[in-house]
C-alpha positions in Angstrom: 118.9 122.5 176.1 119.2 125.6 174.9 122.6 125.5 173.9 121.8 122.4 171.9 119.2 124.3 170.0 121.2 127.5 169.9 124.7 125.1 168.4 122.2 123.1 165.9 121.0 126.7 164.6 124.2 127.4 163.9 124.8 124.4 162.3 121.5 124.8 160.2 122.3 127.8 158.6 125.8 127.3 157.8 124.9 124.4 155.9 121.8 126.3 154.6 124.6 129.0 153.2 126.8 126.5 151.6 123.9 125.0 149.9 122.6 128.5 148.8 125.8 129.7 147.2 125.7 125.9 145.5 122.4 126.4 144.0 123.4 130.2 142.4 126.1 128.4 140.6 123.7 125.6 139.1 121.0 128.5 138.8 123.3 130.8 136.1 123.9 127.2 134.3 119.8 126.6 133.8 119.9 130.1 132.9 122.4 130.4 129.9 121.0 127.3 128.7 117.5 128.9 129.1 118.6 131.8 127.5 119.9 129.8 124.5 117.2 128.2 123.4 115.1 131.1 123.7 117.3 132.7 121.5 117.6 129.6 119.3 113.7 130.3 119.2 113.8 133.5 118.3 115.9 132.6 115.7 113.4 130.1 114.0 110.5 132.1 114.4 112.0 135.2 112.2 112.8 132.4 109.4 109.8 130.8 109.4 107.0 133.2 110.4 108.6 137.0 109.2 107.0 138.3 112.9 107.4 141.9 113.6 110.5 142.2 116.1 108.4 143.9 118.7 105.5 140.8 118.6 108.3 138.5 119.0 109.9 140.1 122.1 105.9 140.1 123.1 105.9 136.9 122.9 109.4 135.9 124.4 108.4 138.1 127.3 105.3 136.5 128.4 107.1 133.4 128.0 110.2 133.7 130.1 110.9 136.4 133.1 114.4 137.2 132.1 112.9 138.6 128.6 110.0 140.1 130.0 111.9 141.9 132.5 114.4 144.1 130.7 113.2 145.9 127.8 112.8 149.3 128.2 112.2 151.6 125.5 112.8 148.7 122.8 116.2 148.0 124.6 117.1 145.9 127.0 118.9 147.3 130.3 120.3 144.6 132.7 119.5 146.4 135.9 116.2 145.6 135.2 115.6 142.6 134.8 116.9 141.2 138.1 119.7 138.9 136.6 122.5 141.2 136.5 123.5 139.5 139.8 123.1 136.0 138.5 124.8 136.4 135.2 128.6 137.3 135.0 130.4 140.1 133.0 131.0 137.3 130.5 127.9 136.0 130.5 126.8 139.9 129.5 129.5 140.4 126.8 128.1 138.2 125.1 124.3 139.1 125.6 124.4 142.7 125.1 126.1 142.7 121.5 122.9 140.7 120.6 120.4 142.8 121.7 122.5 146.0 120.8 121.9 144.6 116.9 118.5 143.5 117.6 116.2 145.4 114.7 119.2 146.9 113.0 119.4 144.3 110.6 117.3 142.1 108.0 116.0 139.0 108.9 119.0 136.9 107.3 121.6 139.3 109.6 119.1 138.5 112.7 118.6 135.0 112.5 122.6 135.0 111.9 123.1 137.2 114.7 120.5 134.2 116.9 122.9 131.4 116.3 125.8 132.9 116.8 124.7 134.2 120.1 123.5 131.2 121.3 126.3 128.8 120.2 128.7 131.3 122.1 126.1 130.9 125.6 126.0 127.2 125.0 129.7 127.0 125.1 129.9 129.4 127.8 127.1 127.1 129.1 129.6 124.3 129.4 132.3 126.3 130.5 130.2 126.6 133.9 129.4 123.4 133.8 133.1 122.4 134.4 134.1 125.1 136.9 130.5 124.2 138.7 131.2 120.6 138.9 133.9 121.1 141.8 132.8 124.7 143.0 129.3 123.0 144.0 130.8 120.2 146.0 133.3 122.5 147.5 130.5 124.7 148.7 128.1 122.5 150.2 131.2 121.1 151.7 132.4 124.4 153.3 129.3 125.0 154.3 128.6 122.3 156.4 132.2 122.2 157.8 132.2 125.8 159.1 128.7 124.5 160.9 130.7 121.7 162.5 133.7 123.5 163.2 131.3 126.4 165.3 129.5 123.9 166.9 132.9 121.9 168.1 134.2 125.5 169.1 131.3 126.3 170.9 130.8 123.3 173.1 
C-alpha cells in the first residue's frame, strides 16, 4: 500500500516536472507577444496623444507586471522585474536597446524606435514558436517517461 502510494508520487511529480518545464517555454511565447503589443501601444499613444514619457510608463506599468516591475530610476533593470529568468539573452538584446533610447529621442525617433522593437519580438516571437512546438511535446513526454521508468525500476 504504501509502496503504491510512495511509486504513484513519484510518478506524479515527474510528470508534474515535465509539464512545468512545458509551460515556461509557452509562458516566454505569451510573453514576447505581450511585450509587443505593449510596445506596439506605446508606440500609438506618443503619435496620437504627445503623453509625457514618464505618464506613459505610468500607465504601461499599472497595466502589465513586466512594465511595472523594472523601472528604477527612469531605467529599466532586468533583475528586477522577475523575468530575467523567463526571457533569454536574445530576448534581452533586443529589449534593452529600446529602453536604453527611451526619452533620448523626439517623438518621431520613439515611435520609430516602438516598431522596430516590436517587429523584431514578434519575429523572435515566432522563432519560439517553432523551437516550442517540438521542445513542449518532448518535455511532457520525458517527463512522464522518467515517472514510468522509476516506477518500473522500483517495483
Amino acid at each position: 500500500m504504501l509502496k503504491g502510494l510512495l511509486l504513484s508520487g513519484i510518478f506524479f511529480l515527474c510528470s508534474f516536472f515535465g509539464f512545468y518545464l512545458s509551460y515556461r517555454l509557452r509562458r516566454r511565447k505569451r510573453l514576447l507577444r505581450e511585450i509587443g503589443d505593449t510596445i506596439l501601444q506605446m508606440g500609438e499613444e506618443i503619435r496620437y496623444s504627445n503623453r509625457p514619457l514618464s505618464d506613459l510608463l505610468s500607465l504601461k506599468g499599472k497595466q502589465s507586471t513586466f512594465w511595472g516591475a523594472g523601472f528604477t530610476g527612469g531605467r529599466y533593470d532586468k533583475s528586477e522585474s522577475g523575468y530575467a529568468k523567463e526571457l533569454t539573452d536574445e530576448d534581452w538584446g533586443i529589449l534593452e536597446p529600446f529602453f536604453a533610447s527611451l526619452g533620448k529621442t523626439d517623438s518621431e525617433g520613439q515611435i520609430k524606435s516602438c516598431v522596430f522593437t516590436s517587429e523584431r519580438l514578434f519575429a523572435q516571437e515566432e522563432k519560439v514558436n517553432v523551437e516550442n512546438s517540438k521542445k513542449c511535446r518532448l518535455y511532457s513526454y520525458s517527463g512522464i517517461l522518467a515517472g514510468l521508468f522509476f516506477v518500473v525500476l522500483f517495483l
